[in-house]
C-alpha positions as CSV (number, residue, x, y, z in Angstrom):
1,X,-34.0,302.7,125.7
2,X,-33.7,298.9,126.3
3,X,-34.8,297.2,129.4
4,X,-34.4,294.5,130.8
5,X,-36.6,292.4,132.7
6,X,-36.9,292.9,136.3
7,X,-36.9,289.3,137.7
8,X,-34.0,287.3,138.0
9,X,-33.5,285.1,135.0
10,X,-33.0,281.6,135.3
11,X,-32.1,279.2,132.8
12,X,-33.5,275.9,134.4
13,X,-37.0,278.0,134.2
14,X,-38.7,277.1,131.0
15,X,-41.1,280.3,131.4
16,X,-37.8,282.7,132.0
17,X,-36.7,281.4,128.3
18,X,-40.0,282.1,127.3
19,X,-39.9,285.8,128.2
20,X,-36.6,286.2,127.2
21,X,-36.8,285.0,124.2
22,X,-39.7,287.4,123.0
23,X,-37.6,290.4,125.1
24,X,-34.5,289.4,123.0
25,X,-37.0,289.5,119.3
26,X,-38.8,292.7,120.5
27,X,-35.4,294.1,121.5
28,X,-34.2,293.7,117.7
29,X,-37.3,294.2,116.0
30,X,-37.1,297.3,117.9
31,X,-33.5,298.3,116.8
32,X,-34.1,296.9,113.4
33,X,-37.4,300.1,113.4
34,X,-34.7,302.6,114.8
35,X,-31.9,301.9,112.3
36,X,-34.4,301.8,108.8
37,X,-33.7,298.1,108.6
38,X,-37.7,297.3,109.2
39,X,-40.1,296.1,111.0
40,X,-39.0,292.4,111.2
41,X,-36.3,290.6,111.9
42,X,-35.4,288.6,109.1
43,X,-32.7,286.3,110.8
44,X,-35.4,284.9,112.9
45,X,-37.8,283.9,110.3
46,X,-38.1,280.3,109.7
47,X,-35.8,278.9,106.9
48,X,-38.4,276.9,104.5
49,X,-36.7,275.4,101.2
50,X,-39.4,274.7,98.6
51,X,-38.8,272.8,95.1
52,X,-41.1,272.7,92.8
53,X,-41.9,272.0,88.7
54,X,-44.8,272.1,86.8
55,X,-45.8,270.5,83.0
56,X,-48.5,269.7,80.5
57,X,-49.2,267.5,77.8
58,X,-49.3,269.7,75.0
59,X,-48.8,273.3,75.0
60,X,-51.8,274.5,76.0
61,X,-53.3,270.8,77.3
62,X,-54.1,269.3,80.8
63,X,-51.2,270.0,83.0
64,X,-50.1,269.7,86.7
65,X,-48.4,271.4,89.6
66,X,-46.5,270.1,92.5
67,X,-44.1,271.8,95.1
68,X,-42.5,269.9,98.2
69,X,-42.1,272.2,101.4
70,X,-39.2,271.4,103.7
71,X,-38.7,273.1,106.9
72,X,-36.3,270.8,109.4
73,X,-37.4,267.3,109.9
74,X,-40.8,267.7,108.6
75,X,-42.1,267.6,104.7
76,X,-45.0,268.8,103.1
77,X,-45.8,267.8,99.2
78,X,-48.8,269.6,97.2
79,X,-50.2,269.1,93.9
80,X,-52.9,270.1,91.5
81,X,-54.3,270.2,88.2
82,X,-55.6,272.1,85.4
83,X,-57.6,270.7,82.2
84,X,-56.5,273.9,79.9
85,X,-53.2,275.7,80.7
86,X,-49.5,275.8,79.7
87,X,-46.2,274.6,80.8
88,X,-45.2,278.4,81.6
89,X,-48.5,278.8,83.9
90,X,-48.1,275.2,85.9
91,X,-44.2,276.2,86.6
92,X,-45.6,279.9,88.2
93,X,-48.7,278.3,89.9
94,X,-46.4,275.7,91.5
95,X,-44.2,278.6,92.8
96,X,-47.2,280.3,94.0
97,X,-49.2,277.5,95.7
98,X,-45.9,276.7,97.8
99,X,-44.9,280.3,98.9
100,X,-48.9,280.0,99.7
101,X,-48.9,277.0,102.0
102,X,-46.6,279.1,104.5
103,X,-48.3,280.3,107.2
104,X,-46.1,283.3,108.8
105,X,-43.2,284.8,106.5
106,X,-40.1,282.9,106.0
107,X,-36.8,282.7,104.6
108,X,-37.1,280.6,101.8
109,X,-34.6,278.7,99.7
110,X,-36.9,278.3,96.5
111,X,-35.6,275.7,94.0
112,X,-36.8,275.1,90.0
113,X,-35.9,274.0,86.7
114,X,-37.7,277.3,85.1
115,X,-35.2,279.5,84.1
116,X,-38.2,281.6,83.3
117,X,-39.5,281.7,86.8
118,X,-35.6,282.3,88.6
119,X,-34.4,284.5,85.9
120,X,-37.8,287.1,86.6
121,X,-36.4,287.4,89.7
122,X,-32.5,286.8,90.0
123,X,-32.6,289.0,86.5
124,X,-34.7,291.4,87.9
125,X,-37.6,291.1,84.9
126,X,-40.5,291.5,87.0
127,X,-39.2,294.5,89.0
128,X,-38.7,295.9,85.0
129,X,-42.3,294.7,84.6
130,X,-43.9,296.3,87.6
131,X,-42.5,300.0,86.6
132,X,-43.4,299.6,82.9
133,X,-46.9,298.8,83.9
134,X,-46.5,295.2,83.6
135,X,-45.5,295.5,79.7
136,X,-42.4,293.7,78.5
137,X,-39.4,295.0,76.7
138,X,-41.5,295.5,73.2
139,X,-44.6,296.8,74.8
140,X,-46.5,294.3,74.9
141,X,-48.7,292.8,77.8
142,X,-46.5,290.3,80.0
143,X,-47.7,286.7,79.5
144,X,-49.4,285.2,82.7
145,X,-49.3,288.8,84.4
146,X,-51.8,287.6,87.0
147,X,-49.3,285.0,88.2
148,X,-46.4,287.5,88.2
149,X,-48.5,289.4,90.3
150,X,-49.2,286.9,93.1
151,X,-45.6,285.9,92.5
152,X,-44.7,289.7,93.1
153,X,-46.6,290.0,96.4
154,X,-45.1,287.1,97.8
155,X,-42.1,287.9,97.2
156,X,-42.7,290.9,99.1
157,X,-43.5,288.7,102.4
158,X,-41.0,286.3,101.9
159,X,-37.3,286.8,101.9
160,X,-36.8,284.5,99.2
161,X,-33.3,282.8,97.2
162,X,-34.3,281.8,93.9
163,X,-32.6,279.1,92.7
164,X,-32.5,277.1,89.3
165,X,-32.0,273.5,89.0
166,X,-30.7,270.9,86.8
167,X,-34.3,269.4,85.5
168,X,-35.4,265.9,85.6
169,X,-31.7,265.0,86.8
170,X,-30.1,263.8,90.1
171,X,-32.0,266.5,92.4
172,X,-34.1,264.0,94.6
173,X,-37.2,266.7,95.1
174,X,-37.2,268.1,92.4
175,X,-37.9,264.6,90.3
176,X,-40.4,263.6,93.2
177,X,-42.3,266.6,91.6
């Protein structure tokens, strides 16, 4: 079912890597379709960590956003602001405007002092959400269900690790923010 290409490969040949580097990716994304695993091959996805926090003054007030994107060498920060809003909304937008700035889905390592944000997902809240029509546990509408929503579908692009911090203590980025 596999084939390999017909030209000799050679290693020295910066074009031969080329080719068989997208052979050796089509190869699994293909086996990955045949076995039910998906479409994609998650193990090549690029491995982004993001850290992020978000605050107001006052709750509702003015507050901010801001997420650091990490992938390798290179760092990217964003940030934002919004005059009416609460703490709970600029810790999900931050979230959200991060998993945003990726262009192509990743693996990403997602870090934040929410427990509200993590334990959604780690606790599996918002899948409990989703199949109850996006009412909590006493029937009520979910608070900031438009941001769960985003959060939702991004999740769905991304295979994401979501992981809670220590706030406003020793974690470098996560102060930065």
């Amino acid at each position: 079912f596999f084939r390999f290409p017909r030209h000799r490969f050679s290693p020295q040949n910066a074009k031969d890597r080329i080719v068989w580097y997208h052979y050796y990716c089509n190869t699994l994304s293909q086996l990955c379709q045949l076995t039910g695993l998906g479409g994609g091959v998650i193990a090549l996805r690029p491995q982004v960590d993001i850290y992020t926090d978000g605050a107001c003054s006052g709750n509702p007030g003015p507050g901010g956003w801001a997420a650091i994107l990490i992938f390798g060498p290179h760092k990217k920060e964003i940030s934002g602001f919004e005059p009416d809003t609460t703490n709970q909304r600029m810790e999900l937008t931050a979230a959200i405007k991060g998993l945003e700035s990726l262009n192509r889905p990743c693996r990403v390592r997602l870090f934040s002092d929410s427990a509200y944000l993590i334990n959604a997902f780690n606790q599996g809240w918002i899948g409990n959400w989703q199949r109850n029509g996006w009412l909590n546990a006493q029937k009520r509408p979910v608070a900031n269900a438009d941001l769960w929503q985003k959060l939702a579908h991004l999740a769905e692009v991304h295979q994401i690790q979501w992981i809670k911090v220590q706030g406003h203590s020793d974690n470098e980025y996560n102060n930065r923010c």
